[in-house]
C-alpha atoms as one frame of an Amber mdcrd trajectory, in Angstrom:
protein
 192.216 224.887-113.677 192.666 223.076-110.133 196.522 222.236-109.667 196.760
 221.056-106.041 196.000 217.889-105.157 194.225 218.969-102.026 191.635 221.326
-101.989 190.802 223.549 -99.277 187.540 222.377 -96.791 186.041 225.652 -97.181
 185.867 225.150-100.859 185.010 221.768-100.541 182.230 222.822 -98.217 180.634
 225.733-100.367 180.089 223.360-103.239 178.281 220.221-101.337 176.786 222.936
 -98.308 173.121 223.010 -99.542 172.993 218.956 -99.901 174.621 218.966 -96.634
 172.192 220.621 -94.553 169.398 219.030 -96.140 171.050 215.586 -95.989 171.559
 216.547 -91.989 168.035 217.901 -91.268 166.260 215.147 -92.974 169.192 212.488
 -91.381 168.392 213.462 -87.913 164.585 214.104 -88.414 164.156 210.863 -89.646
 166.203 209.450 -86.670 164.608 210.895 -84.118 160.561 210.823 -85.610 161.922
 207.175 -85.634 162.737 207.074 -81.510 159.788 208.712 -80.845 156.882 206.568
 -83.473 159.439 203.436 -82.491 158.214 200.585 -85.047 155.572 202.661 -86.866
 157.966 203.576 -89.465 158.243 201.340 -92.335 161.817 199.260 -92.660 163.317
 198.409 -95.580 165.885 196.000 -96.551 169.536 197.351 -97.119 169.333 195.230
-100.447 167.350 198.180-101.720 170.198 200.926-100.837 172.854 199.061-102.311
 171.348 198.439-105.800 170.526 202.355-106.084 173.945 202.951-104.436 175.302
 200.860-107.147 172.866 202.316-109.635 174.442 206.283-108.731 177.862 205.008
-108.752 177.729 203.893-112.289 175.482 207.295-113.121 178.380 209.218-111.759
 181.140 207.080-113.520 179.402 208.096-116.769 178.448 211.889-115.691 182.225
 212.406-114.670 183.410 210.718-118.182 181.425 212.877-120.358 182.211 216.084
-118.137 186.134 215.500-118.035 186.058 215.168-122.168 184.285 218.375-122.356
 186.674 219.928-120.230 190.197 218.252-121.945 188.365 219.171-125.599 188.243
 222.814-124.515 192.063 222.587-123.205 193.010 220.459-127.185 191.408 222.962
-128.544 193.654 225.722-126.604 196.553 224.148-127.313 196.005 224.102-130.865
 195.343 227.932-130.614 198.846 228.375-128.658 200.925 226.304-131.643 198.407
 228.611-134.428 199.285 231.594-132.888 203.298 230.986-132.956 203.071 229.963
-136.108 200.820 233.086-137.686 204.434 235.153-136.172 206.530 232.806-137.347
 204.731 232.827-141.262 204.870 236.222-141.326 208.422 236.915-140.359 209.608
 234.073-142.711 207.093 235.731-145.676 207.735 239.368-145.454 210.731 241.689
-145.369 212.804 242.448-142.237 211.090 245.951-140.546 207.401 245.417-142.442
 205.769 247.169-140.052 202.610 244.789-140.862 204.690 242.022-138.589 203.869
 244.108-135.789 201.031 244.632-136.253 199.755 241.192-137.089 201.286 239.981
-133.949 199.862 242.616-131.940 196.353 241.899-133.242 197.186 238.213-132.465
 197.401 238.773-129.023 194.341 240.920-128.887 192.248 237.822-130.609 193.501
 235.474-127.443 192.303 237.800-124.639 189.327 238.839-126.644 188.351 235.027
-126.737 188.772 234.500-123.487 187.096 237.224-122.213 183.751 236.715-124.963
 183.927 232.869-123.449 183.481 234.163-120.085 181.048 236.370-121.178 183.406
 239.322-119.939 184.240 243.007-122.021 185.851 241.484-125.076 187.606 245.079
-125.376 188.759 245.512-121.970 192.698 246.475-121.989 193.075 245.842-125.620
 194.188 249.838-125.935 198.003 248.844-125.890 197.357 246.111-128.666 195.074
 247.899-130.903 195.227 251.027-132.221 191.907 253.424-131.129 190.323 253.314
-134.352 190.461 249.768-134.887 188.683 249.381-131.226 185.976 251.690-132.068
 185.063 249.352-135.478 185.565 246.539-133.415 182.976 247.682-130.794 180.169
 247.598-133.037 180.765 243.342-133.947 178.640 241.130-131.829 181.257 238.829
-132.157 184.420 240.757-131.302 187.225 237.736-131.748 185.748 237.119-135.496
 185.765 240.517-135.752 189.499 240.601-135.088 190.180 237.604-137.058 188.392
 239.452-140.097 190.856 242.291-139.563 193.906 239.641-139.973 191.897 238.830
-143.217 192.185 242.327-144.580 195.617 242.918-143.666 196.381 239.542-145.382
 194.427 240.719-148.367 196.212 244.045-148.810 199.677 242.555-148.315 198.878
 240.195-151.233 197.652 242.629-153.040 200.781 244.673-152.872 202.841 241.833
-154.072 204.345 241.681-150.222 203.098 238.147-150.157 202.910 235.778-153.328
 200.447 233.014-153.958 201.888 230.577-151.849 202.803 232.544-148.721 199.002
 234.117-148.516 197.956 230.329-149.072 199.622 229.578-145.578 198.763 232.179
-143.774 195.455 231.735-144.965 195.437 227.888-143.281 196.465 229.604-140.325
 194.029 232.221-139.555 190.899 229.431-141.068 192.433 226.941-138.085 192.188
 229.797-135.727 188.691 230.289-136.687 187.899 226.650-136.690 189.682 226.848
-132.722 187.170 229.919-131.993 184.212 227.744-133.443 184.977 224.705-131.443
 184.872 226.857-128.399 181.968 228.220-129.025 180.293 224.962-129.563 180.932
 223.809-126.080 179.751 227.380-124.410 176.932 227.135-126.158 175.663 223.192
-125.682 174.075 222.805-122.798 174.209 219.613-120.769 171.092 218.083-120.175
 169.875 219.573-116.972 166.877 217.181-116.151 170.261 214.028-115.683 171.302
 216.158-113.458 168.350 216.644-111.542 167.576 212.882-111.441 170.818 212.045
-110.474 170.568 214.375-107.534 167.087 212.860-106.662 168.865 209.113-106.540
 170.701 210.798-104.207 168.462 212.168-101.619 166.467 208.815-102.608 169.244
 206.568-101.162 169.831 208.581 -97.876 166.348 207.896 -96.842 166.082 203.797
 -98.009 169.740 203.613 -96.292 168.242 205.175 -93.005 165.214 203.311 -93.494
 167.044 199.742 -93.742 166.996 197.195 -91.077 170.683 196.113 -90.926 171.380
 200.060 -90.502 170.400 200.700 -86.787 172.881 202.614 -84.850 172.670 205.467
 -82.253 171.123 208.695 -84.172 174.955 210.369 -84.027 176.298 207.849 -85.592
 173.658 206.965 -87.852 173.896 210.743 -89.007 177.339 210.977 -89.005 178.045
 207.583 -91.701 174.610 209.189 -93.656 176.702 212.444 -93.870 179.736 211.249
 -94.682 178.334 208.636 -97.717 176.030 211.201 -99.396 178.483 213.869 -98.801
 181.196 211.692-101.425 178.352 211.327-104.005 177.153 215.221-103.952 181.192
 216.395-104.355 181.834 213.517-107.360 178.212 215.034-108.669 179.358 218.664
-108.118 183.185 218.096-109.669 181.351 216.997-112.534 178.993 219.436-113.003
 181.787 222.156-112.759 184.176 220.493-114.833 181.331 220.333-118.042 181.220
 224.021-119.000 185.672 224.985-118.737 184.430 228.610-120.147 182.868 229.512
-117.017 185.561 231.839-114.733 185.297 229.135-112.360 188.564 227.255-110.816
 187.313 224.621-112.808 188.064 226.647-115.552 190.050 226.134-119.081 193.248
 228.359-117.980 192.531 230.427-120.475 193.827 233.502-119.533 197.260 231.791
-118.238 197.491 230.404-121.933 196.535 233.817-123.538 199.256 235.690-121.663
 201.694 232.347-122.208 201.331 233.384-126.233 201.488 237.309-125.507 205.012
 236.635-123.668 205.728 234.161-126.680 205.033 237.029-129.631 206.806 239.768
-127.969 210.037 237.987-127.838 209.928 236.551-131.290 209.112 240.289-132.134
 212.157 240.547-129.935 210.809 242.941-127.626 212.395 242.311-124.126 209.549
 244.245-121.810 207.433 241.269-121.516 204.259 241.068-119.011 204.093 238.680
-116.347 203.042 235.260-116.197 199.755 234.828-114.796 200.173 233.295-111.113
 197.932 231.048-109.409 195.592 232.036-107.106 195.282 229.965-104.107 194.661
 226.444-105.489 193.862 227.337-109.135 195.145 228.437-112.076 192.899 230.744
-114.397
């Protein structure tokens, strides 16, 4: 997740630098096959840039809208998962007895299921570092699911299941828990949803052909006869503000990505880790997860 307000140039630059060339190659080509074939090439009005100017604007206004609810869905749906996760602890130490080692271990495999989401979302080793969460066994079972966080959450099942069935839990108090662990799974589901939907590429390929469209009616106009730096320069800078709105968009419509764009999943993940261990009331916490650079992951 981007939390400065100003982004760095070189970033900036690596997302918009293939549009840029092009836009500058073709800019100045144009401009100067246009000095040297002087009124061969055809003119156009600058009626016909601004209605496909207008035309992209309103194309991006919609392409940004659908991207950004993509984006705040996945972050919801995260936030659900944070409040789920306190309460799983919270069930459990209100439901069972004071030292039930099944507490622990609940909450431990709690924390596992976060990173292991985030990690399967970013299509990353689901397993990786779980060792101090999990015990080895447990890991090796878990290695053989496809699916490694409903693999987890099938584990919480059992453990749920055996509690009950050792009259550690009554009726009511596996009923909750029960709610808990299906919301969880509903959380993991809704994820999934959005990794796996893919936006329609072929909008974004028209929309970058508008694009590259405009530059060359805008050069073409009659109104829009300046010196070839200059002419360049204001072609640059106009198609440069589309491509970046285009590419924030694009970036901003898959969050489960390990972009900067990203969901901060793994800030959120070690947010509940911290949040478990103390109501366990452990006091050797982790860290927080720090930004890097301009981003928060």
């Amino acid at each position: 997740m981007i939390i400065r307000q100003f982004l760095p140039i070189e970033y900036i630059f690596d997302k918009i630098k293939i549009p840029f060339f092009v836009v500058l190659v073709g800019a100045t080509a144009f401009d100067l096959l246009s000095l040297v074939l002087e009124d061969r090439l055809p003119e156009f009005p600058i009626n016909i840039a601004t209605t496909l100017g207008i035309a992209i604007s309103i194309l991006l206004s919609f392409k940004i809208g659908q991207s950004y609810d993509r984006w705040w869905e996945a972050r919801k749906i995260w936030g659900a998962i944070v409040n789920d996760s306190r309460s799983l602890v919270l069930q459990l130490q209100l439901y069972l007895e004071d030292g039930n080692p099944a507490v622990r271990d609940m909450a431990y495999r709690q924390i596992a299921w976060c990173y292991a989401l985030t990690r399967s979302l970013r299509e990353q080793d689901p397993l990786q570092d779980l060792g101090e969460l999990l015990p080895a066994e447990e890991l090796q079972a878990l290695a053989r699911h496809k699916n490694v966080p409903l693999g987890i959450l099938g584990r919480q099942i059992e453990s749920a299941k055996q509690l009950s069935g050792s009259e550690l839990l009554d009726n009511f108090s596996r009923l909750q828990i029960d709610e808990t662990l299906v919301r969880l799974t509903a959380s993991m589901g809704k994820c999934e949803r959005i990794k796996n939907t893919v936006f329609p590429t072929n909008y974004r390929k028209g929309l970058h052909a508008a694009i590259y469209l405009f530059v060359i009616f805008l050069i073409l106009s009659v109104p829009f006869t300046l010196s070839v730096v200059m002419e360049v320069l204001i072609v640059l800078l106009i198609a440069m503000v589309f491509f970046f709105l285009e590419k924030a968009a694009y970036l901003l419509q898959d969050p489960f990505e390990n972009l900067p764009t990203d969901t901060p999943m793994s800030a959120i993940s070690r947010t509940i880790d911290i949040n478990i261990r103390q109501l366990l009331g452990e006091t050797e916490l982790p860290p927080k997860v720090e930004p890097e650079e301009f981003y928060l992951m």
